[in-house]
C-alpha positions in Angstrom: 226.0 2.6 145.3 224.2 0.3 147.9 220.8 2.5 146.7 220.8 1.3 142.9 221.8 -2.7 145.0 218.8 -2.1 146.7 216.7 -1.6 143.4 218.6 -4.0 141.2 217.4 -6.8 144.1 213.9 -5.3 144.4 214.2 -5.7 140.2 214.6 -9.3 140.0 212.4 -10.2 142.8 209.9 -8.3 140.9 210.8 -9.4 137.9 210.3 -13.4 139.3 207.0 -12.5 141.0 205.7 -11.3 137.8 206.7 -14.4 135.6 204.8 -16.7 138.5 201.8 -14.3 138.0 201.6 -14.6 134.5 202.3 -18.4 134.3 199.2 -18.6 137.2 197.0 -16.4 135.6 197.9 -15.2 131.8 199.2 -11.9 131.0 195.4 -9.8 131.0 195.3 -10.9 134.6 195.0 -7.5 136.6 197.5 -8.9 139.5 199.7 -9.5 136.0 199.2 -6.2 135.0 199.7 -4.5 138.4 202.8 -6.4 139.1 204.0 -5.2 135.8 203.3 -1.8 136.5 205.2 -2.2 139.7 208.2 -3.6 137.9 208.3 -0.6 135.3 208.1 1.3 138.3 211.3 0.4 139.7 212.9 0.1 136.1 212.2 3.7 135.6 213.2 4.5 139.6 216.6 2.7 138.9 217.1 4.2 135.5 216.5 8.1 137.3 219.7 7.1 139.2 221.7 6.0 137.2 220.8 8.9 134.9 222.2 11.3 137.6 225.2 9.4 138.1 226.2 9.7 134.5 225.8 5.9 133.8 224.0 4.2 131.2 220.1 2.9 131.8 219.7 -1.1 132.3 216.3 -0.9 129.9 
């Protein structure tokens, strides 16, 4: 359980970094695209867990 924590912080904080990123820099920014591409990354990484553990996905 502290893993998917872990992730679920490392989510938002993504998630936040990527809104100041596009409000800087407009969503075909490649540090916007990245950062999204980082976030989906976890997303998918969190959702693998929870998959394993019988739980439902968060996206």
């Amino acid at each position: 359980m502290l893993h998917d924590e872990v992730i679920r912080q490392r989510i938002e904080e993504s998630r936040q970094l990527l809104y100041q990123l596009e409000m800087q820099y407009g969503l075909r920014h490649p540090k916007v695209l990245k950062q999204s591409m980082h976030l989906d990354e976890l997303i998918n990484r969190y959702n693998r867990v929870k998959y394993r553990e019988g739980m439902k996905p968060i996206a």
